[in-house]
N, C-alpha and C positions, 0 to 999 in steps of 0.2 A: 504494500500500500504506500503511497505517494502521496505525501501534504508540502504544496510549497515549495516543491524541488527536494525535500528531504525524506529519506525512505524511513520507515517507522523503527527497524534494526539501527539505523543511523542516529535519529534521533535517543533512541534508547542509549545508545553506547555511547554517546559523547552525556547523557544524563546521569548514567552511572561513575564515567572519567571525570565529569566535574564533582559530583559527591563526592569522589575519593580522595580530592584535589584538597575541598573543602576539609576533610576530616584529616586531611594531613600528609596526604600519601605523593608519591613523590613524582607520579605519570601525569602528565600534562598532553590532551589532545586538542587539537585545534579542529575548524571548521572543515580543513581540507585532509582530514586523519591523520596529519601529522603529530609526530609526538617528540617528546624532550624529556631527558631524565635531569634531574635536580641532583647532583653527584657532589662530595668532599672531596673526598681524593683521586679521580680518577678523568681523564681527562674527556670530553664528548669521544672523540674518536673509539676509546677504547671501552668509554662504556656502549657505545653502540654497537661496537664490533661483538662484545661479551652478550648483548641482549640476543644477535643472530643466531652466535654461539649457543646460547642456555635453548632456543626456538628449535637449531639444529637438531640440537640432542636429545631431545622429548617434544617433537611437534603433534599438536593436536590440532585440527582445526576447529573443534568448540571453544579454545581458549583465546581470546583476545590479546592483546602485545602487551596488555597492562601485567596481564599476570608475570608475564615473561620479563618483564619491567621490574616487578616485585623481588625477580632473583638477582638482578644488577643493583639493586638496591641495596638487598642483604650483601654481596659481596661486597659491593663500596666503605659498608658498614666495616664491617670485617679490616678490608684493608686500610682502612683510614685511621687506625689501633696499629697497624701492621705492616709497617716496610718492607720485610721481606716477600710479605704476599703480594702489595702497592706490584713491587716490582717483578715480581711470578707473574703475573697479570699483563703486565707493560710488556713484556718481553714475550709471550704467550702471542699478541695481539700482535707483534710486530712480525712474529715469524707465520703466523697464519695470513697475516698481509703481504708477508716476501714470498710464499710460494706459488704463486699466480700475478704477480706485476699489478693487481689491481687490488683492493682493499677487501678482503675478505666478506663484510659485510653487501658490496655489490656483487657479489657471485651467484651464478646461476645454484637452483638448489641441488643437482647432480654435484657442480665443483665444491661447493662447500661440504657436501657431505665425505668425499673423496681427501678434501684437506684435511679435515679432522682423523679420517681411517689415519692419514700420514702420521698424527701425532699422535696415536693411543696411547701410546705409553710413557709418555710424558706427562711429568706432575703438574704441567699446565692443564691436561685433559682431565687425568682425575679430580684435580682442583674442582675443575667447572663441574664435571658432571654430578661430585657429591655435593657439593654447594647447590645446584639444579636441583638436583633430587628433593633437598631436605626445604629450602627456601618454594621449588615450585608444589610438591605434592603436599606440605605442610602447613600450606594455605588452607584455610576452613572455606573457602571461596571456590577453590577447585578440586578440592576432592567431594565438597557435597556436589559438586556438576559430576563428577563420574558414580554417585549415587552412593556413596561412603557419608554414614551420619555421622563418624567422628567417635571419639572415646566415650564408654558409656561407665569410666570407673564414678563417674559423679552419678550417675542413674543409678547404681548400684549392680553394675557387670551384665558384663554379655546375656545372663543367664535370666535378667528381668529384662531387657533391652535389646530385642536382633537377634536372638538367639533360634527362633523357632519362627524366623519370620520369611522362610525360604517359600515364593512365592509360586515357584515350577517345580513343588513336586507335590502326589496325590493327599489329599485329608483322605486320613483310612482310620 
């Protein structure tokens, strides 16, 4: 549906990027879906480059770039306590920018995905990917989008809470 030139998913998603804007959070979208991260230590370049990265390595297409946003965030966090990581990170970005002559972040999604196989094994990769993990899946924001209600030891355990709530198999 179409109001004004504006599509109602559009509408929606720049009304929940200004909420979160409001309440503090650090993704900034504009009119034309552009977006900007609010960083301490980390320079635009490489936090942008880190946001492709975190997207790379766990892409969904129900999740928005705010979420993915959310894990350059915690990293910055992180490194901005943290020299050695600042510059795990710095150098991480600049070698994933040397191996294709163009800035990692403009790579087709085939080439990026192929840069990163390059680097498994480097503590720049594992860096991002456990960071990724714990900052993207440890959002209450997206793991209730993949249908996880979250810890139920304040309900009182799995066992009053989810436990018997398996909805694909027979009442016998």
């Amino acid at each position: 549906m179409e109001t004004d030139g504006m599509h109602r998913r559009d509408f929606l998603r720049n009304t929940v990027a200004v909420g979160a804007l409001a309440a503090g959070g650090a993704v900034i979208f504009g009119p034309d879906h552009a977006w900007a991260l609010s960083t301490t230590s980390l320079d635009p370049h490489t936090a942008k480059t880190l946001l492709a990265v975190a997207h790379e390595l766990f892409p969904h297409d129900r999740l928005g770039m705010q979420y993915y946003a959310a894990v350059v965030e915690a990293v910055d966090k992180d490194a901005a306590g943290n020299p050695e990581l600042r510059k795990l990170l710095v150098e991480g970005v600049a070698r994933l920018d040397a191996g294709h002559g163009i800035p990692f972040a403009e790579l087709s999604e085939g080439a990026r995905t192929a840069a990163l196989q390059k680097i498994e094994g480097t503590e720049f990769f594992t860096t991002m990917r456990s960071k990724t993990i714990n900052a993207l899946y440890g959002n209450p924001r997206v793991y209730g989008m993949f249908g996880f209600e979250g810890s139920s030891v304040e309900y009182g355990g799995y066992l009053h809470r989810g436990f018997d709530d398996i909805g694909w198999l027979p009442n016998d």
